[in-house]
C-alpha positions as CSV (number, residue, x, y, z in Angstrom):
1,X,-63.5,113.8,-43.1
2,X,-62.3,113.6,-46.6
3,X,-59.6,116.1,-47.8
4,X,-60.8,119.0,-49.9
5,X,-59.6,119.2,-53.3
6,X,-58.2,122.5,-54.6
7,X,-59.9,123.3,-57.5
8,X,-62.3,125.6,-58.5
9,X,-65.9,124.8,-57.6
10,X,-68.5,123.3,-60.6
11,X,-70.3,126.3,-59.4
12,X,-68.1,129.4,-60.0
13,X,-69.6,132.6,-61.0
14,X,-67.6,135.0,-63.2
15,X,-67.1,137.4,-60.5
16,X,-65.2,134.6,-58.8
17,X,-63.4,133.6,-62.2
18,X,-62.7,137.6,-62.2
19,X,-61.1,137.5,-58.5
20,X,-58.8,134.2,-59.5
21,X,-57.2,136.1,-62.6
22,X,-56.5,139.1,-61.1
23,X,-55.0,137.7,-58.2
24,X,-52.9,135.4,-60.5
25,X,-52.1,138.2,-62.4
26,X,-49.7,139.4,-59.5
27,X,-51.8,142.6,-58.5
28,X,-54.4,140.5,-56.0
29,X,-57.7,141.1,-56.3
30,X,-58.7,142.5,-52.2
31,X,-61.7,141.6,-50.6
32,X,-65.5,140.8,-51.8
33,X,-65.5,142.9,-55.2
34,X,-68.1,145.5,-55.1
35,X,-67.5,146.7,-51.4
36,X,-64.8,149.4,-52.4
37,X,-62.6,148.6,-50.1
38,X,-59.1,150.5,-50.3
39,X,-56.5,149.0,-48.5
40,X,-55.2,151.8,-45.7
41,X,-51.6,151.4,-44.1
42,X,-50.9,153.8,-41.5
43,X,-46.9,153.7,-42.4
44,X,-46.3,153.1,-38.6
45,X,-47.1,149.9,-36.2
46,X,-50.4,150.3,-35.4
47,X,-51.3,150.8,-31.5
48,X,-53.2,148.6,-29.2
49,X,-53.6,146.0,-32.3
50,X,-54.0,142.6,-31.1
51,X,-52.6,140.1,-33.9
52,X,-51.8,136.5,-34.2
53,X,-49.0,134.7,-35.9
54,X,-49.8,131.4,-36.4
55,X,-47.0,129.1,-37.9
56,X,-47.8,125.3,-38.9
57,X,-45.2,122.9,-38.9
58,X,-46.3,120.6,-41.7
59,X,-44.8,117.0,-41.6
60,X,-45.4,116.4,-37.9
61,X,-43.2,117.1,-35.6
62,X,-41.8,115.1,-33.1
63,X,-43.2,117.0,-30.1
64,X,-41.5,114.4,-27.0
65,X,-37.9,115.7,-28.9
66,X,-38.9,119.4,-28.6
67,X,-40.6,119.4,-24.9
68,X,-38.6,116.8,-23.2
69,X,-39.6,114.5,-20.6
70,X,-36.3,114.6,-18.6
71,X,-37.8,112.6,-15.2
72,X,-39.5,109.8,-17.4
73,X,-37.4,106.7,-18.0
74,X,-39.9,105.0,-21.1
75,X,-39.0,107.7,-23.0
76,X,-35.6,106.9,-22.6
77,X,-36.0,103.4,-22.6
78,X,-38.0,103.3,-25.9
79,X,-35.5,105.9,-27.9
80,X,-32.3,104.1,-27.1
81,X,-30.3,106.7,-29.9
82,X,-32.7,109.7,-30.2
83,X,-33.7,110.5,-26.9
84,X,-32.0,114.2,-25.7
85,X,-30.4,113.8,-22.6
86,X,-31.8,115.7,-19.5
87,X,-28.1,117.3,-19.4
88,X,-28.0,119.0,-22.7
89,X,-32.0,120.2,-22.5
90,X,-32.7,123.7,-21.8
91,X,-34.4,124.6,-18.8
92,X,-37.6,126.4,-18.3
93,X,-38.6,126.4,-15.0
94,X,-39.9,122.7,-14.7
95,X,-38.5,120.0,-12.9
96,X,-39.7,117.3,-15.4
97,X,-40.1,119.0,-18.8
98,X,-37.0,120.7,-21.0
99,X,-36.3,122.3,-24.6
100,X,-34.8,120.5,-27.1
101,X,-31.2,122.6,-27.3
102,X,-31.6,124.3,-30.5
103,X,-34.6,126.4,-28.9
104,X,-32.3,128.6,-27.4
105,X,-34.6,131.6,-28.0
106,X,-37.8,129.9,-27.1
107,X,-36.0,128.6,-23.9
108,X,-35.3,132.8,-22.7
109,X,-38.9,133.3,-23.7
110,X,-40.2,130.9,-21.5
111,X,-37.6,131.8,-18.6
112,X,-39.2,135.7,-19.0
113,X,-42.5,134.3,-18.6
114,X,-43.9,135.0,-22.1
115,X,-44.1,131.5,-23.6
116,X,-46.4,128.2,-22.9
117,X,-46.6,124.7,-24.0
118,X,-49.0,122.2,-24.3
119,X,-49.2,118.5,-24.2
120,X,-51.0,115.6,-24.9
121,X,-52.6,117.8,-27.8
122,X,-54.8,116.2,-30.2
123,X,-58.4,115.7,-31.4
124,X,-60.9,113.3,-31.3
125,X,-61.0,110.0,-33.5
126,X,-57.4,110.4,-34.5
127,X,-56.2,109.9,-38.0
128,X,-52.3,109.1,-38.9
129,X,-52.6,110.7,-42.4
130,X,-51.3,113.9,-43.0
131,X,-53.3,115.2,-45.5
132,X,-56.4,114.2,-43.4
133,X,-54.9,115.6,-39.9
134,X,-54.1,118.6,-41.3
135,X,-57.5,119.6,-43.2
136,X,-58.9,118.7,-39.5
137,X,-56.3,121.7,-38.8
138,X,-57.1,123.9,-40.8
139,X,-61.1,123.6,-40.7
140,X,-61.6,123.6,-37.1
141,X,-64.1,121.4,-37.5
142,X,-63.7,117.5,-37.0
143,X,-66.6,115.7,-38.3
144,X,-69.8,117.2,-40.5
145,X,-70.5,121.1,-41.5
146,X,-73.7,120.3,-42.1
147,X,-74.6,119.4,-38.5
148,X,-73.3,122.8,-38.0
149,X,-75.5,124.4,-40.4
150,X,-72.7,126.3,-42.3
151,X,-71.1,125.8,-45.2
152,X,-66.8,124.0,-45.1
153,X,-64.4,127.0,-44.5
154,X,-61.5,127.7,-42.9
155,X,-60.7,128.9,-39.0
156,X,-59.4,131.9,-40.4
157,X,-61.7,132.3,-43.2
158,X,-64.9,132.4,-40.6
159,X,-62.7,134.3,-38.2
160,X,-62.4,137.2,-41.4
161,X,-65.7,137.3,-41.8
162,X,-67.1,137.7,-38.8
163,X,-63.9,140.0,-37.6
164,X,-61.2,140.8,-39.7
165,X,-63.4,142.0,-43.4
166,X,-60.6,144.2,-44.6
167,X,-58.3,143.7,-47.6
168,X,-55.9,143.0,-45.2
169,X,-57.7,141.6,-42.3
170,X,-56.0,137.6,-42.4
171,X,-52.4,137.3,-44.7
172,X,-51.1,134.2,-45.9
173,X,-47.7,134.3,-45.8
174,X,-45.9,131.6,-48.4
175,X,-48.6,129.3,-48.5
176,X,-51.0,129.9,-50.8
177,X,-54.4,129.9,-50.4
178,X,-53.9,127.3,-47.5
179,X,-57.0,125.5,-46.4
180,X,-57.2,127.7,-43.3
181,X,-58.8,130.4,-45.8
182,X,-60.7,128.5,-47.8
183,X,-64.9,129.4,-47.6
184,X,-66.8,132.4,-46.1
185,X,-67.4,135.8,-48.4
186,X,-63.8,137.8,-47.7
187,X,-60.8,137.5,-49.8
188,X,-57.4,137.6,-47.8
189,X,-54.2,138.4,-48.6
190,X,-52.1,135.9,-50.0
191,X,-48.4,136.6,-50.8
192,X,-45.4,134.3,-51.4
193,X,-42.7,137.0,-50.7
194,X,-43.2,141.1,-49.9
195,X,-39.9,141.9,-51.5
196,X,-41.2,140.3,-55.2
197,X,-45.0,141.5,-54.7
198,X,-45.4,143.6,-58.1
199,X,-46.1,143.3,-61.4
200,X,-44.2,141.0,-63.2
201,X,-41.2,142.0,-65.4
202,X,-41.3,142.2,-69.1
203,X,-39.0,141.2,-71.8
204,X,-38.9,145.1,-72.6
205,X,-37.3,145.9,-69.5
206,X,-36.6,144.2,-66.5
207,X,-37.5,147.2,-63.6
208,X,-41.1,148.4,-65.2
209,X,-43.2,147.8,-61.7
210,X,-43.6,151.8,-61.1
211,X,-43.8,152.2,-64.5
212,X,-46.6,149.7,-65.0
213,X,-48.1,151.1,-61.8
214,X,-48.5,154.7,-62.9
215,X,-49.8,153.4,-67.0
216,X,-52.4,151.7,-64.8
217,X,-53.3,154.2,-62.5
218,X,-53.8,156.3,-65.6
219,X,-55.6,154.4,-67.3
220,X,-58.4,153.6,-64.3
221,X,-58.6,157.2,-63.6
222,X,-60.4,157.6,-67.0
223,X,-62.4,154.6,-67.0
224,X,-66.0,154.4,-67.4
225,X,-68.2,151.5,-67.0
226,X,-70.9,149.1,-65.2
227,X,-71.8,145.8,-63.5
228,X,-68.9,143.5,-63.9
229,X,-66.6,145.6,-65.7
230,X,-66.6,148.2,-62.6
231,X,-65.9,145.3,-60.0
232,X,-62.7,144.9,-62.1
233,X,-62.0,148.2,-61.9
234,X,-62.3,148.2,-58.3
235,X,-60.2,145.3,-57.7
236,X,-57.8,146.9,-59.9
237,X,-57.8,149.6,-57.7
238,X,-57.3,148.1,-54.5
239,X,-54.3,145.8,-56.1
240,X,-53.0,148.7,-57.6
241,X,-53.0,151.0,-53.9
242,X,-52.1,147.6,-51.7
243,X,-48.9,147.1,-54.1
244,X,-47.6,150.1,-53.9
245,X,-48.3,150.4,-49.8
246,X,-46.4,146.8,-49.9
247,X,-43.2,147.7,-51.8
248,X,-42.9,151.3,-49.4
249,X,-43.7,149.0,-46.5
250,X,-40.8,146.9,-47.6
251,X,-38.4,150.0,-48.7
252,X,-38.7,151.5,-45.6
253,X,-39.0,148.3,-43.5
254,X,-34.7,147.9,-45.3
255,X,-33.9,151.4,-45.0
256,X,-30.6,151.9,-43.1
257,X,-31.8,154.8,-40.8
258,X,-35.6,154.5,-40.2
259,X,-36.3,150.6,-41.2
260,X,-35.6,147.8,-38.8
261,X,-32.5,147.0,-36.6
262,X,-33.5,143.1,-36.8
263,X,-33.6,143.0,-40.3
264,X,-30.3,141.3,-41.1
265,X,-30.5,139.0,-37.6
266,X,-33.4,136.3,-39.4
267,X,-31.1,133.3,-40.0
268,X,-30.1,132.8,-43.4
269,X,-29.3,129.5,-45.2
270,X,-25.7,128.2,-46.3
271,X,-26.0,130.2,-49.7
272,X,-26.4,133.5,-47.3
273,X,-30.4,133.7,-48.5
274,X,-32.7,134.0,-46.1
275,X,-34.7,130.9,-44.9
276,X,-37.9,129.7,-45.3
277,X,-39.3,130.5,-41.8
278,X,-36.9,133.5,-41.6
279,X,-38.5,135.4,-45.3
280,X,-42.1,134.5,-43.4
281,X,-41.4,135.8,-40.2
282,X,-40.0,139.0,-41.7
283,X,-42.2,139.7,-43.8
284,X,-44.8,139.2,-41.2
285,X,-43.1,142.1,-39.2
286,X,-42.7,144.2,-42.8
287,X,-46.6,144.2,-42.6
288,X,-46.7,145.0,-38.9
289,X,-44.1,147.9,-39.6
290,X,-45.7,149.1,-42.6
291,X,-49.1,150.1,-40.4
292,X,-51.4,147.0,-42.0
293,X,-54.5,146.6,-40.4
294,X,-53.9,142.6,-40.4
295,X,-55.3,140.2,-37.2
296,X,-54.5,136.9,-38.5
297,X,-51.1,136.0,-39.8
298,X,-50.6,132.3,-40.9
299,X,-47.3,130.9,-42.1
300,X,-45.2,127.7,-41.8
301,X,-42.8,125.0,-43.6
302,X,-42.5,121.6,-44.1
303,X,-39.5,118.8,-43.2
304,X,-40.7,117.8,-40.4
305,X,-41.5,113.9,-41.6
306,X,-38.5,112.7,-39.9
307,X,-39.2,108.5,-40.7
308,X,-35.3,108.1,-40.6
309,X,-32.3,109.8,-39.1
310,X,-34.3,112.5,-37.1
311,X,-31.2,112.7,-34.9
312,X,-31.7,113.9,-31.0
313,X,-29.1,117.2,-30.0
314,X,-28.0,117.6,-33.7
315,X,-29.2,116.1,-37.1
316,X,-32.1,116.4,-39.1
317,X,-35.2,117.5,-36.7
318,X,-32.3,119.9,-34.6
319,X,-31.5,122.1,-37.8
320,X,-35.1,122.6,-38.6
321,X,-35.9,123.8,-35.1
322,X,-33.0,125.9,-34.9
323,X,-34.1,127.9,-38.6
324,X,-37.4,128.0,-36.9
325,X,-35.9,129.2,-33.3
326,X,-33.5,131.7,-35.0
327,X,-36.4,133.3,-37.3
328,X,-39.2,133.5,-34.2
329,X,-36.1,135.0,-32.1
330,X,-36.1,137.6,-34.9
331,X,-39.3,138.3,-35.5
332,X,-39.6,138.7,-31.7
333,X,-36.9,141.3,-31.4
334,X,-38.5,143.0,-34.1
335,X,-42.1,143.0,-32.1
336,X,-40.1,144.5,-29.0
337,X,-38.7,147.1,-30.6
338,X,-41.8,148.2,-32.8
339,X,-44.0,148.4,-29.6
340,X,-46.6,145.3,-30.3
341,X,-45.0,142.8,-28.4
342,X,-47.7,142.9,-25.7
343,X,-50.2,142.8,-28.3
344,X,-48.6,139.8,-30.7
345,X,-49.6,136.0,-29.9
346,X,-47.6,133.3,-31.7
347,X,-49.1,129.8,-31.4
348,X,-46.8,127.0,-33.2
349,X,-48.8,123.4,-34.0
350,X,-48.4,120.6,-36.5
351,X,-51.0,117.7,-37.6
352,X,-49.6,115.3,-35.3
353,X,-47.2,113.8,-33.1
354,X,-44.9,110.9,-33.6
355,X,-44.6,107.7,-31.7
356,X,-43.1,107.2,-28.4
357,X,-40.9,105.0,-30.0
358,X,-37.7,105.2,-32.1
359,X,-38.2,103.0,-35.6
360,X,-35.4,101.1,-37.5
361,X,-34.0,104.0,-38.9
362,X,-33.6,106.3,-36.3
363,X,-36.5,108.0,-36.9
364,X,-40.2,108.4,-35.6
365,X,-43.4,107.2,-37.7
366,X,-46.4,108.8,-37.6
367,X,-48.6,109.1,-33.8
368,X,-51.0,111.3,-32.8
369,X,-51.0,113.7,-29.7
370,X,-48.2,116.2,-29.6
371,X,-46.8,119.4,-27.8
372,X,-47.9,122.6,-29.0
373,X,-46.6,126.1,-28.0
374,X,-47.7,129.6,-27.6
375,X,-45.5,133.0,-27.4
376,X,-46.5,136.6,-26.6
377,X,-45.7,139.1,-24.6
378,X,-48.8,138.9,-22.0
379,X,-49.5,135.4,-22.1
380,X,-49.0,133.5,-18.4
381,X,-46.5,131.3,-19.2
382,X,-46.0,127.8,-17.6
383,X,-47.2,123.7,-19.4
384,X,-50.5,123.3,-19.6
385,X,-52.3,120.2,-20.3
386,X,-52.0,117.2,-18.6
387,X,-48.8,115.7,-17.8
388,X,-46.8,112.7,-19.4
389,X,-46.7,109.9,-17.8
390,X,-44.3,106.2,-17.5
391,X,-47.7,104.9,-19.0
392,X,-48.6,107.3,-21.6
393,X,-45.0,106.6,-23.0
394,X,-44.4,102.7,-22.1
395,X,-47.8,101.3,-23.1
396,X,-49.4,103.0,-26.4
397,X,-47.3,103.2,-29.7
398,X,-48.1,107.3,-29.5
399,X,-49.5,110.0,-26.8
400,X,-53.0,110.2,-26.3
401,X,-55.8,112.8,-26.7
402,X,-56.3,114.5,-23.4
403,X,-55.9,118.5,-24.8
404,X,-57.9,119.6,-27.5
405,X,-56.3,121.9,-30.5
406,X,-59.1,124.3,-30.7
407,X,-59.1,125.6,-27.0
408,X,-56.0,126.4,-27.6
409,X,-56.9,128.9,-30.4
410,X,-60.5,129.5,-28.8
411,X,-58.3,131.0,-25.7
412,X,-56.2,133.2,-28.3
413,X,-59.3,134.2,-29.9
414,X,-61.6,135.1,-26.9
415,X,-59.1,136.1,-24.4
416,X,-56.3,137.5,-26.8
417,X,-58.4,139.2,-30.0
418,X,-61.3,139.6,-27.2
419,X,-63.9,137.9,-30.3
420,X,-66.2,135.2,-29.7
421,X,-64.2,131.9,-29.9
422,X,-67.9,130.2,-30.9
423,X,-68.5,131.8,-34.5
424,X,-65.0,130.6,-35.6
425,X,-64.8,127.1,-33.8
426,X,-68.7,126.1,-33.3
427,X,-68.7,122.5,-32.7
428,X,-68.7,120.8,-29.6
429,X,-65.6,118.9,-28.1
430,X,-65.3,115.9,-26.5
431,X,-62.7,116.9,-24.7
432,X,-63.1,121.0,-22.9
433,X,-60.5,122.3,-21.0
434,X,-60.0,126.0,-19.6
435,X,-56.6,127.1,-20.0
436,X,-56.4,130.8,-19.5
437,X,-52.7,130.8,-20.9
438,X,-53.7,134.4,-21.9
C-alpha cells in the first residue's frame, strides 16, 4: 500500500475548496455543507454516551519495555543494558508479564480490573516503514479498496459516516486532519488546542474574538442569498455557534467552583506548560464536560523512535511513558468524576514494535508485532493474545503476527459503541481472533 499524499485532490469541487478556507480560516467549516447542521452542546457530560479515546503513539514503541516479560530469559539475554528488571516492574496480576515503572497509573488500572493488554499485535505482510505501517493504521484496510468496492478512507472517517454524522461526531485532537479521517462525506472536528479555538487576533487589538463573533453574527442574520453563497453561510453559522460552545466549554471546564478538580493534575513540562499528551487529554475531557455529542476522539504524539539510548527504568522511552501515564491518569480522574467512566474506552497502539534485540546504541530498531492496551471502566481486564515465548524472543529479530489490530477496535466498536464492526473494518483477516475484552 502506498502512503497517501496530503494534498488536495485533482478533482476538488468548489464546495470542497469552500470547506478548506473556512476551516483554515480558524472558524471550521462543520459537517457536509448544505445539511444545516448546528452543533448542540448540552453544557453537562452527556449520559449513557459511549465514546472512545484513541491515542497513537507515533514512532513505535517499544512494546517488550512497556509489558515486560519478567519469566523469559531471551529477553534478558538479548537486551544486556535495556532490559527492566522483574524487581522494579509493576505488577498486574500476572506471574509472567509486568509494567514498565513509569506506568504507575496504568499499573492501578489494571489492578482494579479496568485495563487490558495485548500481544503479539500486528497485521499481515508486515512493513518496517513508518509512514507505510501507520497509513495501514489509520485505514483499516491492508491491501486494495477496490476489492472492497469503496472508495480509501479512514477507520474513523467510515465510522462518522455510518454512525457519528454530527459536526461533532469524531474530533481530532492536535493532529490535524490525520489519515484516520481522511474519505467518506462528513467533516469532523479538527482542533489543535480548545483554549486558542477562535478567531485570530488582529493588529487592531489583541482580545477581538467576542467582538468578531457578534460583527459576524450580525452580519449573517441579514444575509440573503443562494446556491453556494448560502452553504457559506451555513458553514459560517455552525463555526460561528461551535466556537462560541468551545470557548464556554473551556471557561467553565477552568472555573474555580463549577469546572474541573483534575484540571491542574495533567503533568506539565519543565517550563510549567502543559504537555503534549496532557493539552490532548484535557481537552478531550473539556469536550466531554462541555456536553459534545462526540464518539470518536483520536489523539497522540511522537518520540517514540528510540534507535539510540532508549534507556530501561529511566531515560529516553521512561520520560515519554510517564507524560503519557501522568496525562491518561488525568484524564481518567476526570472521567470518574464527570460520571462517563463506565462509558469511556481508551485503546493505546503504535505502527509497530521494535526488535527483540538491543542495537549498538542502546536502542531498538524497527520490528513489527507489539503490545497494545485498552482502558475503560467496563472493560474485563486481564492479557489477551497469545503469549511470548523463549522462541518468539531468541529466534526472530522482532515478535511475530499472531493478534490482529483491527479486532481489537472491531471489539470496541461492536461490543463497546454497540455498531457494526463490518461497515468500518470490511476486509477479511488472516488472522480472527475473539477477544471479548469488553
Amino acid at each position: 500500500m502506498c502512503k497517501r499524499k496530503r494534498h488536495l485532490p485533482k478533482s476538488v469541487s468548489r464546495r470542497d475548496i469552500l470547506r478548506y478556507t473556512l476551516a483554515g480560516a480558524g472558524i471550521a467549516a462543520l459537517g457536509p455543507l448544505g445539511r444545516g447542521m448546528i452543533p448542540t452542546a448540552s453544557g453537562a457530560p452527556l449520559a449513557n454516551h459511549k465514546r472512545i479515546v484513541s491515542i497513537f503513539c507515533y514512532g513505535g514503541y517499544d512494546g517488550l519495555n512497556l509489558l515486560v516479560p519478567v519469566t523469559n530469559n531471551a529477553y534478558y539475554n538479548r537486551r544486556s543494558t535495556i532490559a527492566i528488571q522483574p524487581g522494579n516492574a509493576l505488577d498486574i496480576g500476572d506471574p509472567d508479564y509486568k509494567l514498565h515503572p513509569s506506568m504507575t497509573r496504568m499499573a492501578a488500572l489494571f489492578n482494579a480490573g479496568q485495563a487490558a493488554a495485548f500481544r503479539m499485535v500486528g497485521y499481515p505482510d508486515r512493513n518496517l516503514s513508518h509512514f507505510i505501517s501507520q497509513d495501514i493504521h489509520s485505514w483499516g484496510v491492508r491491501y486494495d479498496f477496490n476489492s472492497l468496492g469503496i472508495s480509501e478512507s479512514g477507520w474513523i472517517a467510515r465510522y462518522a459516516d455510518n454512525y457519528a454524522t454530527t459536526p461533532m461526531g469524531a474530533a481530532s485532537l492536535g493532529l490535524g486532519r490525520p489519515l484516520e479521517f481522511e474519505g467518506g462525506s462528513t467533516n469532523p472536528f479538527l482542533a489543535g488546542s480548545l483554549s486558542s479555538f477562535n478567531f485570530s487576533r488582529s493588529s487592531i487589538s489583541s482580545n477581538d474574538h467576542q467582538h468578531r463573533l457578534a460583527a459576524l453574527g450580525d452580519v449573517l442574520q441579514s444575509f440573503s442569498g443562494d446556491t453556494l453563497t448560502t452553504e457559506a453561510k451555513t458553514a459560517l453559522d455552525q463555526g460561528i455557534v461551535l466556537t462560541d460552545q468551545i470557548q464556554t466549554a473551556v471557561a467553565e471546564y477552568l472555573d474555580d467552583v463549577t469546572g474541573s478538580p483534575f484540571k491542574d493534575t495533567y503533568p506539565v513540562n519543565s517550563r510549567g506548560s502543559l504537555t503534549t499528551p496532557g493539552r490532548y487529554m484535557r481537552d478531550a475531557a473539556m469536550l466531554i464536560r462541555g456536553g459534545f455529542e462526540t464518539e470518536i476522539f483520536m489523539t497522540g504524539f511522537g518520540g517514540w523512535d528510540t534507535h539510540g539510548n532508549q534507556g530501561n527504568e529511566t531515560g529516553n522511552q521512561a520520560n515519554l511513558i510517564a507524560r503519557m501515564d501522568g496525562a491518561i491518569g488525568a484524564f481518567v480522574d476526570d472521567c470518574i468524576d464527570m460520571g462517563v467512566w463506565n462509558d469511556t474506552l481508551i485503546l493505546i497502539s503504535s505502527e509497530f514494535g521494535r526488535r527483540n534485540f538491543q542495537n549498538g546504541s542502546d536502542g531498538t530498531d524497527h520490528g513489527h508485532g507489539n503490545m497494545f492496551f485498552a482502558l475503560g471502566g467496563a472493560l474485563n481486564g486481564g492479557i489477551y493474545g497469545p503469549p511470548v515465548t523463549e522462541s518468539d524472543v531468541a529466534d526472530n529479530n522482532w515478535l511475530g503476527y499472531g493478534l490482529d489490530y483491527r479486532d481489537i477496535f472491531k471489539e470496541a466498536v461492536a461490543n463497546h459503541m454497540g455498531e457494526n464492526a463490518a461497515t468500518v473494518f470490511p476486509e477479511s483477516q488472516d488472522i480472527n481472533t475473539t477477544l471479548n475484552y469488553v
